[in-house]
Structures are given as C-alpha cells and as structure tokens.
C-alpha positions in Angstrom: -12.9 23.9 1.0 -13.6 21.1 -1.0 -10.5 22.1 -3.8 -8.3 21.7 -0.3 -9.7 17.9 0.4 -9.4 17.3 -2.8 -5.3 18.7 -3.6 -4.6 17.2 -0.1 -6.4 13.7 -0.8 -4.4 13.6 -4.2 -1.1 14.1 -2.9 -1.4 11.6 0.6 -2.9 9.2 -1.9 -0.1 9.5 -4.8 2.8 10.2 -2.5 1.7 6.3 -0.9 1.0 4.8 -4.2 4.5 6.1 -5.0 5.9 4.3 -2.7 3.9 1.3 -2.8 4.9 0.9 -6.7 8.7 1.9 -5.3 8.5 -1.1 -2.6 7.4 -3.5 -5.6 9.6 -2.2 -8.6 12.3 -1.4 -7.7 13.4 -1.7 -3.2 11.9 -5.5 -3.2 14.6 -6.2 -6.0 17.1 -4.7 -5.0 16.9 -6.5 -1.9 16.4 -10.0 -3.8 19.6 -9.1 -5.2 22.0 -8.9 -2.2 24.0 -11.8 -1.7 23.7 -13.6 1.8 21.4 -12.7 4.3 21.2 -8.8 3.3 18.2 -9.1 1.5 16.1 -11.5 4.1 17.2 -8.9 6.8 16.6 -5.4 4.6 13.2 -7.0 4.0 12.9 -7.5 7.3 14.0 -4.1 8.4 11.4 -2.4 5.9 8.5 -4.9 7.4 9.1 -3.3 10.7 9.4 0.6 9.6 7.0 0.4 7.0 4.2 -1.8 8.5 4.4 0.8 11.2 4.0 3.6 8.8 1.3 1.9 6.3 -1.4 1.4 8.3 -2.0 5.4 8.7 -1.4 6.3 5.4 -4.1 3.6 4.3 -6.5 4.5 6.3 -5.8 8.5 6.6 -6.2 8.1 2.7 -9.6 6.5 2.9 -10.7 8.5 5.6 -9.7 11.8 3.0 -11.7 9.7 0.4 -14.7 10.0 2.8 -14.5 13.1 3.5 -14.3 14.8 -0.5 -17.1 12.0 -1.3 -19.4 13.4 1.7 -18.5 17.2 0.8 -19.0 17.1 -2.7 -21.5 14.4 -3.4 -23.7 16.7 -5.4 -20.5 17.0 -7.7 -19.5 15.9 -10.5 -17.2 13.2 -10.5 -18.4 11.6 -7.0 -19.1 8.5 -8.6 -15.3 8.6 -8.9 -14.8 9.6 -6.0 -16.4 6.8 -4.0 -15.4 4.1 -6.6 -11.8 5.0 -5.7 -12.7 4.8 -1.8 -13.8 1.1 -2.7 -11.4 0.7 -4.2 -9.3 1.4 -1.3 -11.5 -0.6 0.8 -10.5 -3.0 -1.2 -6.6 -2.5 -0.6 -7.0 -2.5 3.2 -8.8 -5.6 3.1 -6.0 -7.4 1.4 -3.7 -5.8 3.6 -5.2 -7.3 6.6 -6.0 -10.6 5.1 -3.0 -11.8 2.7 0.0 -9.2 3.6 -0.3 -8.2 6.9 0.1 -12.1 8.5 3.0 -12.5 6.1 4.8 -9.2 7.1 4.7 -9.8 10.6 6.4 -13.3 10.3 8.5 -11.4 8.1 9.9 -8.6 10.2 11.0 -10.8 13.0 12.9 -12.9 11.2 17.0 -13.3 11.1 19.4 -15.4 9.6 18.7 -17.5 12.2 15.6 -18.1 12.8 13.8 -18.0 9.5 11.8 -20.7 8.5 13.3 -22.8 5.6 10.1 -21.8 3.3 11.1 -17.9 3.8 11.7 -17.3 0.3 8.6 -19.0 -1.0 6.4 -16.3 2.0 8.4 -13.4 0.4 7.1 -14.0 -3.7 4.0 -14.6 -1.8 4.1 -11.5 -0.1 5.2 -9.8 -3.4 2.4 -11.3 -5.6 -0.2 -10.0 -3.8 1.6 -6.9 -3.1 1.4 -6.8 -7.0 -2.1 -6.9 -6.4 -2.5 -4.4 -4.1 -0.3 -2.0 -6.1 -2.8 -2.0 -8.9 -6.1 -2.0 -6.8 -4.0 1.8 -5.3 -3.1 2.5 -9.0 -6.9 3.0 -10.6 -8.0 4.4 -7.0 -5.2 6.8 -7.7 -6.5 7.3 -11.2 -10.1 7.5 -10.5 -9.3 10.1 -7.5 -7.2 11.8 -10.4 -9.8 12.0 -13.0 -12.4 13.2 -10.0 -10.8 16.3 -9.5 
C-alpha cells in the first residue's frame, strides 16, 4: 500500500510541478510576447482556469505527502518525506500570501479596466512564482529521492 501512496504522490506532485515550471518558462512568455492586449487577457484567462484548478492539486499533493509520511514513518527516507511536505507548506503559504491577491486582480482584468501598474503586478506575480517554482522543485526532488 505504501509503494501505491508513494507512485501516486510522485506523479500528482511531478505532473503539477510540470506545469508550474511550464507556466514560468515557457506559457508566461509566450504571453509577454503577444502584441496588444493578447498577453494581458491570455494571462488573465489562465488566472481564472488555473487558479481554479491549483488550489486542489496543492493541497491534494500535501494531503498525499501526509499520508506516505504517516504510513511509512518507520521508513527509510521519511525524513524526506516530511521535509518535502514542508516544503510544500511552504508553497501554499506563498500562494495565499504573495500570488493568490495578485492573481485574483489579475484574472478580472481587460483592456479596459486594468490598472496602469498592470505590468509591474505581473513580474511581480512572476518573481515570486519563480520562487514558488523552486520551493515545488526540491519538494519534488526530495519526494523523488524518498522513494
């Protein structure tokens, strides 16, 4: 049973870091690339489908962490294990604190209603998103090496 949290936990937490590291690297410029308004309102659009989508995968991920640290904590490797849950702690907290506020100002914005500062709020939002991408890496990593 534990091999299954384990495989399971791996995969929901590399598929999202994967797409985390995606958003960042290569979406997010792409988007900064459009001419006009396409990249203000593709940003926008991906706000409102992935902050919808996010919030599960974060915390069905930790929630997975939990449950392989609990079941094999006389394992080897737990210290891993519940370093990389931390470490996803840690990535929700930032979430909630620095991108989540910024995302939701984000997502509702158009052409025509963004603030004259929007771009500035974006590299914001992408700085810390950098962040965030390598807080996921090493819990990744750690969850990784673990198993």
């Amino acid at each position: 049973m534990l091999e299954v949290i384990q495989v399971l936990t791996v995969v929901i937490v590399g598929v999202m870091v994967g797409v985390e590291f995606s958003v960042a690297f290569v979406v997010n410029p792409i988007l900064n690339a459009l001419p006009g308004d396409g990249g203000q309102l593709g940003r926008a659009h991906g706000g409102r489908m992935l902050g919808a989508v996010m919030p599960v995968w974060y915390i069905t991920s930790l929630v997975l962490v939990a449950i392989w640290a609990v079941a094999g904590w006389r394992n080897q490797g737990t210290g891993l294990t519940v370093t990389a849950g931390a470490l996803l702690i840690v990535s929700v907290v930032m979430s909630v604190l620095l991108l989540v506020p910024i995302n939701n100002r984000g997502k509702t914005w158009t052409p025509e209603n963004r603030p004259a500062d929007w771009k500035q709020q974006m590299n914001r939002w992408d700085r810390f998103h950098y962040v965030r991408v390598a807080v996921i890496i090493a819990a990744f990593a750690l969850l990784v090496a673990a198993a």
